[in-house]
MDAnalysis code that builds the backbone (N, CA, C; Angstrom):
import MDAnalysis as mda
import numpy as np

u = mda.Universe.empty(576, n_residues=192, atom_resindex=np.repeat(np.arange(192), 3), trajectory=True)
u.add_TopologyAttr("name", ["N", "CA", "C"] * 192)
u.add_TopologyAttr("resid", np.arange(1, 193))
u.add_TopologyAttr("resname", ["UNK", "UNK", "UNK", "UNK", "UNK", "UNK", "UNK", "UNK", "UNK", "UNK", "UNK", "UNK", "UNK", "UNK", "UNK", "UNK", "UNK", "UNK", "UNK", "UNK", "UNK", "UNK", "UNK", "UNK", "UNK", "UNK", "UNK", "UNK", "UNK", "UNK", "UNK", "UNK", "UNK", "UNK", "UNK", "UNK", "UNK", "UNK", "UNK", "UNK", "UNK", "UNK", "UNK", "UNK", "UNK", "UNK", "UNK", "UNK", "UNK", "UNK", "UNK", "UNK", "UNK", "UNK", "UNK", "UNK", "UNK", "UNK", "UNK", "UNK", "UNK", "UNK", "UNK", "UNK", "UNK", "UNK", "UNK", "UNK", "UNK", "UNK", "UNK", "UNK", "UNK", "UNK", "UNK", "UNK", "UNK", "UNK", "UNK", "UNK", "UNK", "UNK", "UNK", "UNK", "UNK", "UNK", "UNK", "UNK", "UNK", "UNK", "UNK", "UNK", "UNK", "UNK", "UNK", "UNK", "UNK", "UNK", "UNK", "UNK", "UNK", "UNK", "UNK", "UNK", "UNK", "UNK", "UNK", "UNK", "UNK", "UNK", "UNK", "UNK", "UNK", "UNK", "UNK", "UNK", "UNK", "UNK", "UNK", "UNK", "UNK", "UNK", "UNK", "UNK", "UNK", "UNK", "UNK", "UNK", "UNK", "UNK", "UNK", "UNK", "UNK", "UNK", "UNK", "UNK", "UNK", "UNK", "UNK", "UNK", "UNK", "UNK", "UNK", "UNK", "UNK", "UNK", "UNK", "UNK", "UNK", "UNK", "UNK", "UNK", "UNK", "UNK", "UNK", "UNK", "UNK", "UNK", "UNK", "UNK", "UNK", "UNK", "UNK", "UNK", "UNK", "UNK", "UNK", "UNK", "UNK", "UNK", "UNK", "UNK", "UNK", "UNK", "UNK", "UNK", "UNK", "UNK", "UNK", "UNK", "UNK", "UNK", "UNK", "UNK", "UNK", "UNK", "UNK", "UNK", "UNK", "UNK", "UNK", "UNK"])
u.atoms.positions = np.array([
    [0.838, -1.180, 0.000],
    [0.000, 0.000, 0.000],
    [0.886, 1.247, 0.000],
    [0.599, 2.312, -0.882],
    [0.979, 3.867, -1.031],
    [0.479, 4.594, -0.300],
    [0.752, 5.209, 0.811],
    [0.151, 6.409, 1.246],
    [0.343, 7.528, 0.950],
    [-1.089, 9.032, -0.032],
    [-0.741, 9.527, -0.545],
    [-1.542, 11.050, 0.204],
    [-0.750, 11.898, 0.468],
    [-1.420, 12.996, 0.872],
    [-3.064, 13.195, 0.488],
    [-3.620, 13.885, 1.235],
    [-5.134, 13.980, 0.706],
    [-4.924, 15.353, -0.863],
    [-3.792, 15.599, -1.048],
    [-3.733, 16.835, -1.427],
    [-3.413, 16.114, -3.100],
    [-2.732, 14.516, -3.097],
    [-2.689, 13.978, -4.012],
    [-3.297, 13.047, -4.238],
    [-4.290, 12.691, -3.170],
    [-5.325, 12.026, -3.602],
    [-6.269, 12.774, -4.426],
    [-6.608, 14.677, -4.259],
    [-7.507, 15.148, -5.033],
    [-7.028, 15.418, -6.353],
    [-6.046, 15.795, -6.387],
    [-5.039, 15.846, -7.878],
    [-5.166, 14.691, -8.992],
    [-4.686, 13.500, -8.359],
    [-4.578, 12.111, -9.143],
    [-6.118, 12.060, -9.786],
    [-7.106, 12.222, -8.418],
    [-8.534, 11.958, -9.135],
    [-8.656, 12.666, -9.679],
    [-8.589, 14.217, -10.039],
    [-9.214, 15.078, -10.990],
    [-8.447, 15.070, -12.561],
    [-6.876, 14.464, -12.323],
    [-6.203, 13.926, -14.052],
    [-7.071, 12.940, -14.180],
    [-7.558, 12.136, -13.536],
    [-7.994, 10.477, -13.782],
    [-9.291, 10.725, -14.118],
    [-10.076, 11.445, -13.396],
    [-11.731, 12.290, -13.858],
    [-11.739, 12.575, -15.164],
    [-10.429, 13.501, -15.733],
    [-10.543, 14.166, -17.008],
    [-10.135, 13.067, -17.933],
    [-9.097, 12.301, -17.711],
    [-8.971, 11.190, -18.508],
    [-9.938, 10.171, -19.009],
    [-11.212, 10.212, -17.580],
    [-12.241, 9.358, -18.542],
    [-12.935, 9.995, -19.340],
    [-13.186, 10.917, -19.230],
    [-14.008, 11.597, -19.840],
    [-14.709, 12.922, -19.433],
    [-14.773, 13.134, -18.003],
    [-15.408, 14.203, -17.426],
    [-14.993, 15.508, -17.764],
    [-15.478, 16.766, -18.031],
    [-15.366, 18.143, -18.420],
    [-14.226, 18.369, -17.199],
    [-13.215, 19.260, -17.188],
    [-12.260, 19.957, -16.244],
    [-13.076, 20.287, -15.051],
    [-14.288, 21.062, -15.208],
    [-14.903, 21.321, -13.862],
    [-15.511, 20.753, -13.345],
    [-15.853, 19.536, -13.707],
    [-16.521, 17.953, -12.833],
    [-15.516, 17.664, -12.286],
    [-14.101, 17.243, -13.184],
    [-13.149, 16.061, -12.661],
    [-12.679, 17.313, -11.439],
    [-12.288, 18.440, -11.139],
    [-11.898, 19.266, -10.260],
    [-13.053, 19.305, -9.055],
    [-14.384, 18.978, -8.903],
    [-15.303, 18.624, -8.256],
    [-14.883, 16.855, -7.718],
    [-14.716, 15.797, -8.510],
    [-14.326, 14.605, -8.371],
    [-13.530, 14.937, -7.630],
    [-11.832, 15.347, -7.669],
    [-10.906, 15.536, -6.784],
    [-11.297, 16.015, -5.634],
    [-12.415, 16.795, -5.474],
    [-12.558, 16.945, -3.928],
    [-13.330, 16.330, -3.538],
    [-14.303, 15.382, -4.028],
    [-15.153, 14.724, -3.222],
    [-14.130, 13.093, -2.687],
    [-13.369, 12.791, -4.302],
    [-12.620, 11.529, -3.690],
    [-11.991, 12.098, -2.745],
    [-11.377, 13.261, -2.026],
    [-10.595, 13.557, -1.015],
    [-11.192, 13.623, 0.485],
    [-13.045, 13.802, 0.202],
    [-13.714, 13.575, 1.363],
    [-13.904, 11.811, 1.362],
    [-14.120, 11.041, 0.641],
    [-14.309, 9.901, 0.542],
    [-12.908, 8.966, 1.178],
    [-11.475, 9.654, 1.006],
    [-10.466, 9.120, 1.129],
    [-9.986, 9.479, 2.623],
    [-11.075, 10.244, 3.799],
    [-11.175, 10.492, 4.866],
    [-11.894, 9.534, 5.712],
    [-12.903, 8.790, 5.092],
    [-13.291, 8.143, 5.866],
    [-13.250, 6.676, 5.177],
    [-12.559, 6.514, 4.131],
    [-13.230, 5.019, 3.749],
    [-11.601, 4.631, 2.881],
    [-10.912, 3.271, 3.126],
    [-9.333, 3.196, 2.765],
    [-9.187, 2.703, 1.356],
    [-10.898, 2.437, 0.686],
    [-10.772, 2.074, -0.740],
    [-11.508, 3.374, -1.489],
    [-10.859, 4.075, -1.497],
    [-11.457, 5.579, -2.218],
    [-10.653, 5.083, -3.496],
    [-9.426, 4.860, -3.729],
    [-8.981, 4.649, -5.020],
    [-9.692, 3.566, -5.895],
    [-10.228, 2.204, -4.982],
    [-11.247, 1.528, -5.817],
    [-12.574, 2.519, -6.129],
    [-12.687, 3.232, -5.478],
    [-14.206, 4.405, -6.130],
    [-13.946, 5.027, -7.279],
    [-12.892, 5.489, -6.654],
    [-12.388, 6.566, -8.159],
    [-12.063, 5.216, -9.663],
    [-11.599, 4.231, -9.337],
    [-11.049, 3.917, -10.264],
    [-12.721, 3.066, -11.236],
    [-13.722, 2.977, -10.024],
    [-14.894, 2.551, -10.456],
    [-15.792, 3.251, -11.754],
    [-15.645, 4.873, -10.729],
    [-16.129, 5.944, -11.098],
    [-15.444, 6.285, -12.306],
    [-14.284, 6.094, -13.011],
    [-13.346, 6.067, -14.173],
    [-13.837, 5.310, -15.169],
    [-14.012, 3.617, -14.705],
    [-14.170, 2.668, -15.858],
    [-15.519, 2.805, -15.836],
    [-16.119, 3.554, -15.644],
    [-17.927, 3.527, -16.067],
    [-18.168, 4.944, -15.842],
    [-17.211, 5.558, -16.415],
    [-17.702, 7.353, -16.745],
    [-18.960, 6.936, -18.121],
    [-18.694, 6.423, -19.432],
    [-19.295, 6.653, -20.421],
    [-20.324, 5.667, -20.494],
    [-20.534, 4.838, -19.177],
    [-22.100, 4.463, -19.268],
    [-22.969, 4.585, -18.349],
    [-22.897, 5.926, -17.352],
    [-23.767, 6.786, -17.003],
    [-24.724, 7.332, -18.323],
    [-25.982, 7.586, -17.323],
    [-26.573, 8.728, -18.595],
    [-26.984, 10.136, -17.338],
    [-26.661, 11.094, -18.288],
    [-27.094, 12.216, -17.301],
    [-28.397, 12.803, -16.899],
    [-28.970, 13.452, -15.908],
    [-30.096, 13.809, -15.766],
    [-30.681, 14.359, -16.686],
    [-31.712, 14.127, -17.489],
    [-32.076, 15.334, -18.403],
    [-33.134, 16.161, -17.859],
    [-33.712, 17.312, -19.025],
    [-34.179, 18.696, -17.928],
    [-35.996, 17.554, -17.533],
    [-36.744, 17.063, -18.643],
    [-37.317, 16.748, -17.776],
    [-37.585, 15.566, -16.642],
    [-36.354, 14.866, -16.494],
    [-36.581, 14.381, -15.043],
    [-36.130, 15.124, -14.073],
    [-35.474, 16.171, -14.454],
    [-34.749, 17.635, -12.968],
    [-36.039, 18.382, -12.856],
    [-37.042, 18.360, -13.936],
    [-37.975, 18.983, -13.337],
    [-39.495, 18.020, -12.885],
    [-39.378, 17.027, -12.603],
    [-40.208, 15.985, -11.664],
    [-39.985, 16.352, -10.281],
    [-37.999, 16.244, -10.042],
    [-37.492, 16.406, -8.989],
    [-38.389, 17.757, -8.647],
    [-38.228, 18.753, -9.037],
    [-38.367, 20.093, -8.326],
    [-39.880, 20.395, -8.503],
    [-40.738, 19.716, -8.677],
    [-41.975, 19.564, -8.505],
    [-42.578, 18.380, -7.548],
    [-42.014, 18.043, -6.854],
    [-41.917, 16.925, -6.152],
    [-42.447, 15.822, -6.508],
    [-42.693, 15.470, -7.892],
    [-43.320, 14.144, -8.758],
    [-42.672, 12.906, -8.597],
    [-43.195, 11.991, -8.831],
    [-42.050, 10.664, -8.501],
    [-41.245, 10.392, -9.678],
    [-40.221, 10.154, -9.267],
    [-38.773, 9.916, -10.255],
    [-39.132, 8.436, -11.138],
    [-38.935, 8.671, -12.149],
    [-38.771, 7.467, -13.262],
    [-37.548, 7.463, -13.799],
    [-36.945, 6.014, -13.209],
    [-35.748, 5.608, -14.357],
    [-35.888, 5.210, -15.704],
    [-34.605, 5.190, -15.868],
    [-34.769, 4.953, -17.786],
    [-33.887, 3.418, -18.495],
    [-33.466, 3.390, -17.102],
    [-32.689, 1.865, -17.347],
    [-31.242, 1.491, -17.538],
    [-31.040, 2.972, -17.873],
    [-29.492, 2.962, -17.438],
    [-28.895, 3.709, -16.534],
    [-28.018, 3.720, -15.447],
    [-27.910, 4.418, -14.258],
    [-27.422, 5.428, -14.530],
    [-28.093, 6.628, -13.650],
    [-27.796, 7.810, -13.497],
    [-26.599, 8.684, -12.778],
    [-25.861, 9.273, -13.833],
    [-24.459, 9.705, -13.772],
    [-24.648, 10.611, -12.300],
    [-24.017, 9.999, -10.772],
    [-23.835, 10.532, -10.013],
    [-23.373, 12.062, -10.034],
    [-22.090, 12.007, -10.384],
    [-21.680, 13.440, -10.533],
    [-22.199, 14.741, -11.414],
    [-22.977, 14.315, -12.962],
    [-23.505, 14.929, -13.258],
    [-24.903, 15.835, -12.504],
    [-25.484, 14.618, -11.474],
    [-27.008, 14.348, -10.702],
    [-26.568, 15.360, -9.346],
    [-25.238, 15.350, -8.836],
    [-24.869, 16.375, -7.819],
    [-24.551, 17.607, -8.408],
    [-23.681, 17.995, -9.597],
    [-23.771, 18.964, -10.307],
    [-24.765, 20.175, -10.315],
    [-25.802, 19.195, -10.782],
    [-27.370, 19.849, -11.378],
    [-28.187, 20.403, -9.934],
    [-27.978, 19.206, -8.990],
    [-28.379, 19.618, -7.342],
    [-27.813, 20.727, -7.217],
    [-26.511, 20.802, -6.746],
    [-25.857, 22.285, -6.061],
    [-25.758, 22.757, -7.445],
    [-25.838, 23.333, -8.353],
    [-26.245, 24.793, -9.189],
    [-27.431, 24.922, -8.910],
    [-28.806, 24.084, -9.029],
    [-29.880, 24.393, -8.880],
    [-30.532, 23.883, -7.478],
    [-30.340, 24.293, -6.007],
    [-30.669, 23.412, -5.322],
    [-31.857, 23.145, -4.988],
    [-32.738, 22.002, -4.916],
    [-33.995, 21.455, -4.531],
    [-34.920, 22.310, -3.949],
    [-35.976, 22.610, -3.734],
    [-37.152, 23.336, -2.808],
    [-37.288, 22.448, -1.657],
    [-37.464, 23.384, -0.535],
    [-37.305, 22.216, 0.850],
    [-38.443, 21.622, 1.069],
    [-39.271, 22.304, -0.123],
    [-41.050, 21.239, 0.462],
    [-40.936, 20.017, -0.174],
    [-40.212, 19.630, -1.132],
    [-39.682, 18.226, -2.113],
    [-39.173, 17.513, -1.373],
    [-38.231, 17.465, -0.200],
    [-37.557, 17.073, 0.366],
    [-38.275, 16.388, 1.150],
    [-37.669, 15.215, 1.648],
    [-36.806, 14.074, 1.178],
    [-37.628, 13.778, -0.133],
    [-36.306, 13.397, -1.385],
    [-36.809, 13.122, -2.590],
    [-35.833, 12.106, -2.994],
    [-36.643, 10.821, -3.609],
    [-35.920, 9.723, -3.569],
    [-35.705, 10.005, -5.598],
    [-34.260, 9.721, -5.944],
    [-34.004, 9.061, -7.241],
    [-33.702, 8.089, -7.577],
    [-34.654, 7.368, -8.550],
    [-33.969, 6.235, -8.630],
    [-32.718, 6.080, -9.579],
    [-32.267, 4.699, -9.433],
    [-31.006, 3.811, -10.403],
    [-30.036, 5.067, -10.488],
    [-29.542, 5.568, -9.236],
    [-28.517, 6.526, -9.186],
    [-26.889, 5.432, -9.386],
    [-26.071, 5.602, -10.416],
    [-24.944, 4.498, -10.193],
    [-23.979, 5.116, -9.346],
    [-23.537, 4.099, -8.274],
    [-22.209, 4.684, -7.582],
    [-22.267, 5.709, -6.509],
    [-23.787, 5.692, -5.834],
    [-24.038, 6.164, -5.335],
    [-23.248, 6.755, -3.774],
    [-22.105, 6.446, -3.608],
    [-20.876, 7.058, -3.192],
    [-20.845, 8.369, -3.232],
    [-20.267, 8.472, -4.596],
    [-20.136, 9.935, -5.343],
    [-21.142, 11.053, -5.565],
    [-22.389, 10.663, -5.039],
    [-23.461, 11.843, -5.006],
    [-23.563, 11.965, -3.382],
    [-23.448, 11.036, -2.814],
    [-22.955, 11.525, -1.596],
    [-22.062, 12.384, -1.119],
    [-20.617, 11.979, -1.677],
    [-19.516, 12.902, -1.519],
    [-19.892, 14.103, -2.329],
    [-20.347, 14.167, -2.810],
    [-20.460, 15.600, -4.101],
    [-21.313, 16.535, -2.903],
    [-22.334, 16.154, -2.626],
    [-23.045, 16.775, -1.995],
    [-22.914, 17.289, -0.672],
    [-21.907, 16.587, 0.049],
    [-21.468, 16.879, 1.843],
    [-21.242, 18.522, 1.468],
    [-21.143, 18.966, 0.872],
    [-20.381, 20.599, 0.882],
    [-21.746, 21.442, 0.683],
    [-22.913, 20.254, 0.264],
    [-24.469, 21.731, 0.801],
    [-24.755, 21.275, 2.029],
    [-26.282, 21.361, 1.792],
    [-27.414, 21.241, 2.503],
    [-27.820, 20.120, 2.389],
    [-27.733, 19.710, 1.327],
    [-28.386, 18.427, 0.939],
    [-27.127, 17.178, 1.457],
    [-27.937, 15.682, 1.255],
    [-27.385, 14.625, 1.500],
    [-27.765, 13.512, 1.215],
    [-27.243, 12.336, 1.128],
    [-27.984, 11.510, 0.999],
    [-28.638, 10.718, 2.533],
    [-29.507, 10.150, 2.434],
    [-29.889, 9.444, 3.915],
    [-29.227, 8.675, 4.218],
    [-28.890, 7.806, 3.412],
    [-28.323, 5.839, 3.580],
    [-26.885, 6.211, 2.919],
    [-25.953, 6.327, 3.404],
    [-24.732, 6.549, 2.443],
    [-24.458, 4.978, 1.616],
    [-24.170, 4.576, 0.710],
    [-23.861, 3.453, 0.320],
    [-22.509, 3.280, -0.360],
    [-21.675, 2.704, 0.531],
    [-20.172, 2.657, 0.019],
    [-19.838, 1.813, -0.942],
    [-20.047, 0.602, -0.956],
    [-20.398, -0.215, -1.559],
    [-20.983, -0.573, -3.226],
    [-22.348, 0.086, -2.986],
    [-23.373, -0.148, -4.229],
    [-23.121, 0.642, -5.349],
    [-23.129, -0.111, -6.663],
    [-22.897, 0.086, -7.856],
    [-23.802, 0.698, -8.583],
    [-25.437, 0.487, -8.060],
    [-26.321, 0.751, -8.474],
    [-27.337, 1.162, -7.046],
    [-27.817, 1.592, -6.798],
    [-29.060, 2.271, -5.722],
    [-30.206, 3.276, -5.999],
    [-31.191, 2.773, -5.642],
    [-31.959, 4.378, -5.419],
    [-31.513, 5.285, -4.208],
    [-31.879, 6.225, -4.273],
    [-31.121, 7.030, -2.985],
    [-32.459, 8.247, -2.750],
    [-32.358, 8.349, -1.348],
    [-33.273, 9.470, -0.641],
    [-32.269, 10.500, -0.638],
    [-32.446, 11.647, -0.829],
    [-31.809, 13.302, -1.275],
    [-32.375, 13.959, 0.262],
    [-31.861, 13.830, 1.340],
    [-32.479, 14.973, 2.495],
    [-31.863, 16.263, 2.557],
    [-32.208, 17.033, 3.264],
    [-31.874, 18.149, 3.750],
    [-31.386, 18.127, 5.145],
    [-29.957, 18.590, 5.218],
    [-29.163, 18.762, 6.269],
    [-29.342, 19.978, 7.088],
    [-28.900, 19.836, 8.181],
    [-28.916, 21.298, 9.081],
    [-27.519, 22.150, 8.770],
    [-26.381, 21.216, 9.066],
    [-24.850, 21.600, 8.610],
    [-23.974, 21.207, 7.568],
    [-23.538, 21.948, 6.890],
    [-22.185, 21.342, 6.031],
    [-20.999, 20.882, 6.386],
    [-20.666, 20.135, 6.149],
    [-19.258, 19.212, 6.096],
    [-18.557, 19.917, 6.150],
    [-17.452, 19.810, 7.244],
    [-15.704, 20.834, 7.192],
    [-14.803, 20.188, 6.645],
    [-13.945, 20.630, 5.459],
    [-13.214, 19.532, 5.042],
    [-12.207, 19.337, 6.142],
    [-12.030, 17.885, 5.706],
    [-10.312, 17.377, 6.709],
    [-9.010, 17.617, 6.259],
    [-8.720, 17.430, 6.824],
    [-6.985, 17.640, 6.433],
    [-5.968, 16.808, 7.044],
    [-6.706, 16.203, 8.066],
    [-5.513, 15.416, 8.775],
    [-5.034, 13.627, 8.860],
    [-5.528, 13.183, 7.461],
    [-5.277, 11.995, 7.076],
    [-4.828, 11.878, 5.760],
    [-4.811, 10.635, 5.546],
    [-3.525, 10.493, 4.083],
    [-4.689, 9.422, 3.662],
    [-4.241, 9.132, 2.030],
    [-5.126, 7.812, 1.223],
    [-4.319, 6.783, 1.277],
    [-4.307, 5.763, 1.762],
    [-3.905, 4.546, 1.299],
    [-4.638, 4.009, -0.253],
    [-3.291, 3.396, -1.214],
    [-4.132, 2.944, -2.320],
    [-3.082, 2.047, -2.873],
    [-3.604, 0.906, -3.425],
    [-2.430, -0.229, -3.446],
    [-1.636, -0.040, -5.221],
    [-0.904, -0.128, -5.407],
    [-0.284, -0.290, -6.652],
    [-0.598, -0.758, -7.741],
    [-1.815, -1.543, -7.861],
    [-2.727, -1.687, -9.285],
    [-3.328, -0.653, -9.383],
    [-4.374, -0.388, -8.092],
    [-5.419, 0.772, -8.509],
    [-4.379, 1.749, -8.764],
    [-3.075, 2.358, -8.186],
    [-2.186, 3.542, -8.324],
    [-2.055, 3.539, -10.201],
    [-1.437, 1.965, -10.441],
    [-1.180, 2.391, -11.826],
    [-2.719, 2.484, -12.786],
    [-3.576, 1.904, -12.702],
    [-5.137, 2.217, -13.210],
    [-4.840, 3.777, -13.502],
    [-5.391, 4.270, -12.359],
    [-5.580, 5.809, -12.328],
    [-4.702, 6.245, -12.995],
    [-3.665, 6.328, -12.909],
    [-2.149, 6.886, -13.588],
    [-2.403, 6.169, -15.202],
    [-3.186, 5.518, -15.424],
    [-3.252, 5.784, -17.096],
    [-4.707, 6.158, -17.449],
    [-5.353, 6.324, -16.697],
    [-6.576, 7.657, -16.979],
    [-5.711, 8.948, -16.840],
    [-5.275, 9.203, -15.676],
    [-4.859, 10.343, -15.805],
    [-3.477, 10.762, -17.355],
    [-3.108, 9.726, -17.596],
    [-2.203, 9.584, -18.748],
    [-2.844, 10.182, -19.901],
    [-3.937, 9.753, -19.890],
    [-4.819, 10.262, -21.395],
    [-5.011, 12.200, -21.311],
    [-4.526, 12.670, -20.468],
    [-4.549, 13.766, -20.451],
    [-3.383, 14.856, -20.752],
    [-2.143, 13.982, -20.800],
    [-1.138, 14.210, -21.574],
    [-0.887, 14.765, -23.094],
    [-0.101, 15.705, -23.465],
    [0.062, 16.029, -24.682],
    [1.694, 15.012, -24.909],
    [1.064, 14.401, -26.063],
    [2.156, 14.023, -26.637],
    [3.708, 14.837, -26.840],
    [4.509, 14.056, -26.955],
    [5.902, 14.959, -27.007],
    [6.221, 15.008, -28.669],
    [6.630, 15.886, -28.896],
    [6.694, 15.972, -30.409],
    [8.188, 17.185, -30.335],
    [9.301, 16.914, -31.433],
    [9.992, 17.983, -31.465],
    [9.708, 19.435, -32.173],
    [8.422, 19.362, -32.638],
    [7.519, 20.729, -32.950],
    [7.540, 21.262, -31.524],
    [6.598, 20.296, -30.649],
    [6.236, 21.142, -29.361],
    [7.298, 21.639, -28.587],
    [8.780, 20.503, -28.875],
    [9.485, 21.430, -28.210],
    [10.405, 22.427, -28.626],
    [10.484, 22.946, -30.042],
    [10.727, 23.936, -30.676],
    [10.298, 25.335, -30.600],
    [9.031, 24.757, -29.869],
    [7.986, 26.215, -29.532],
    [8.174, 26.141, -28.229],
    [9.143, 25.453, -27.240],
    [9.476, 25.543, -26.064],
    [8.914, 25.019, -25.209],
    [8.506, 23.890, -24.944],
    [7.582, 22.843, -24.258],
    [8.763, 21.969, -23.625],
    [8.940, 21.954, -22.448],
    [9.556, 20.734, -21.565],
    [10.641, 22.140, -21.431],
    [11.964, 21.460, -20.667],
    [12.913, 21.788, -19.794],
    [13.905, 22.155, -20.959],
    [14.134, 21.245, -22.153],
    [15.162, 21.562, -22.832],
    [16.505, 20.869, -22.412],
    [17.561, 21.395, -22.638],
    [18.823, 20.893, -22.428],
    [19.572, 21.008, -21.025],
    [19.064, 22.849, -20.473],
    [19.215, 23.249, -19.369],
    [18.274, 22.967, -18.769],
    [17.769, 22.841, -17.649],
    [16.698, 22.918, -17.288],
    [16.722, 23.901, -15.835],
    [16.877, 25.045, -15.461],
    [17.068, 25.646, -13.982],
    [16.255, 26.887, -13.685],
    [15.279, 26.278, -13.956],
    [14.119, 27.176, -13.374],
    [13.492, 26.409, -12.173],
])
């Protein structure tokens, strides 16, 4: 096992976020939620690396099941699970009406990660599920927000390390002696 600052546990996940596929300002959201996740639970790198190999078969909320939610109507799935991080996204920009509340969604995948996404509102989930790949989940309303931590490290074993490290790889620009003609890398000297 690697023990890796919480500071590179949020880093690694947000190259590894963008490497599957997630927009820069999700996977930078990812990095901080795997960093609350990597506080209390010692397989956060199996989450992240979960949350990686099944970025592109989420489907995301569309507007009209966000607006069932905010009418307090009952949620209908569609059969393929619903992209956690996108589903916390859409929550904190637009957050819920408190008369909706508690509002259950169903076939949320990875339901981890809408948990962690969410510790930083109001909202929460009821049942945290560390575990489950697939869940419905109850959406409550909290009294307090989450303080982040700071005073623990991630353990993560050397498969999942190299996993992540080639998601995060795909985010790399190739080396080319064009790019470094236009001055890309260190060069010959390097003392900056």
């Amino acid at each position: 096992m690697i023990d890796l600052s919480l500071n590179e546990v949020e880093t690694l996940s947000a190259k590894a976020a963008r490497g599957a596929g997630f927009s820069w300002g999700l996977a930078e959201d990812i990095g901080r939620a795997a960093r609350r996740i990597a506080v209390e639970d010692d397989n956060w790198g199996l989450a992240m690396l979960n949350l990686a190999e099944r970025a592109q078969s989420f489907e995301p909320p569309d507007p009209a099941r966000a607006a069932r939610w905010r009418s307090g109507k009952i949620d209908v799935a569609t059969g393929r699970p619903l992209c956690p991080i996108r589903t916390a996204a859409l929550l904190l920009d637009e957050p819920l009406p408190a008369n909706v509340m508690p509002l259950t969604i169903l076939d949320v995948g990875l339901p981890v990660w809408l948990d962690a996404m969410l510790r930083c509102s109001t909202m929460g989930v009821a049942r945290p599920m560390a575990r489950a790949t697939r869940a419905d989940v109850v959406i409550e309303r909290r009294a307090d927000t989450e303080q982040p931590a700071t005073s623990r490290r991630g353990a993560i074993d050397d498969r999942t390390l190299a996993a992540l490290n080639s998601f995060a790889a795909r985010t790399y620009v190739p080396e080319s002696e064009r790019s470094r003609l236009r001055g890309a890398g260190g060069g010959r000297v390097d003392d900056e």
